[in-house]
C-alpha positions in Angstrom: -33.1 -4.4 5.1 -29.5 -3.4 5.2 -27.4 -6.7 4.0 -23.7 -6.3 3.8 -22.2 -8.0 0.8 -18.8 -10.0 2.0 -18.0 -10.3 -0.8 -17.7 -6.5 -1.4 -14.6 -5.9 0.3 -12.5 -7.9 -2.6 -14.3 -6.3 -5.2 -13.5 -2.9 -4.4 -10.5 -1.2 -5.3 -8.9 1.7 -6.1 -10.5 2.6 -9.1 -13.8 1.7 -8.3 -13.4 4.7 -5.3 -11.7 6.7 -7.7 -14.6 6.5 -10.0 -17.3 6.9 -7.1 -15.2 10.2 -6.0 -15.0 11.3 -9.4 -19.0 11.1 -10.1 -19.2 13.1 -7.1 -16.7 15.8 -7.6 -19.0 16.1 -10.8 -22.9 15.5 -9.5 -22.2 17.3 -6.0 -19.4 19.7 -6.5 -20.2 22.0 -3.5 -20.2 18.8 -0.7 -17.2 19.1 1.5 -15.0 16.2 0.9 -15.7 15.0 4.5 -19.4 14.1 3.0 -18.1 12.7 0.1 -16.2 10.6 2.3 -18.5 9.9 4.5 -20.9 8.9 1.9 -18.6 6.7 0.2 -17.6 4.6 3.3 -21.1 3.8 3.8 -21.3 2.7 -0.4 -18.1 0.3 0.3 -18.3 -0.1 4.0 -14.5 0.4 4.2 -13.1 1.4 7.5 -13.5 5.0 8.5 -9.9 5.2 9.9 -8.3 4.4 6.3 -9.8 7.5 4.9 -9.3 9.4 8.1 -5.6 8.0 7.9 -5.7 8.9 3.8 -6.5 12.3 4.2 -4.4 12.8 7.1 -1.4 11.8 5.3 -1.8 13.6 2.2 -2.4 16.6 4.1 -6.1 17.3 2.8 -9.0 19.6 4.2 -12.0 17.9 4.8 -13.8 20.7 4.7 -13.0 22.0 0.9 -15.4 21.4 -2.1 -14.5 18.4 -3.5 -15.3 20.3 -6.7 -11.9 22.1 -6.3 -9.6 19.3 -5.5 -7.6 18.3 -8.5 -7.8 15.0 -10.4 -4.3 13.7 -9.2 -5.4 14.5 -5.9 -8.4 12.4 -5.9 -6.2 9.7 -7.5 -3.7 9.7 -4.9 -6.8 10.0 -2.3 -8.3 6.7 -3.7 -5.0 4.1 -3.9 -4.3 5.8 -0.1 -7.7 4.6 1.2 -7.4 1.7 -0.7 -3.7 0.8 0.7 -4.8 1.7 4.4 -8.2 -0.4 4.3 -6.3 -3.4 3.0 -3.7 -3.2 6.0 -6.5 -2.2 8.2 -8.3 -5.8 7.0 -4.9 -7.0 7.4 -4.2 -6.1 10.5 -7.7 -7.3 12.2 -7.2 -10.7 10.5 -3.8 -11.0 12.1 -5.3 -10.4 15.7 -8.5 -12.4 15.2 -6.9 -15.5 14.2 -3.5 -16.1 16.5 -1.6 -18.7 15.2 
């Protein structure tokens, strides 16, 4: 069974992605960085538009190795998704409950 920890969405921030990037540019260094992401939105069950929006913004090619991005890159990459999930969470809070 597949449960989804509420919990989880609190608990993960920017290093924690950081770190889960980083043991991949390491383990898996040939995976495009679109299956790195992939992957990792499935780990924290963030919203596929914040990385989507990330990577967008930061001008990065999903299709490199993330074995050749740089560690500031995956830094910046990581507080980016982190910063667009929150407002994402934000922004779905704000239109489920009116006020």
């Amino acid at each position: 069974m597949n449960f989804r920890n509420p919990l989880h969405i609190t608990t993960a921030d920017s290093d924690q992605i950081l770190a889960y990037l980083l043991a991949r540019q390491h383990l898996n260094p040939h995976k495009s960085l679109g299956e790195v992401l992939d992957a990792a939105g499935s780990a924290f069950s963030w919203c596929p538009n914040a990385a989507r929006t990330a990577v967008d913004w930061l001008s990065l090619n999903t299709d490199q190795a993330v074995g050749r991005l740089r560690k500031t890159e995956l830094i910046q990459l990581s507080r980016s998704i982190h910063r667009f999930w929150l407002q994402a969470i934000g922004e779905h809070e704000s239109v489920s409950c009116p006020q």
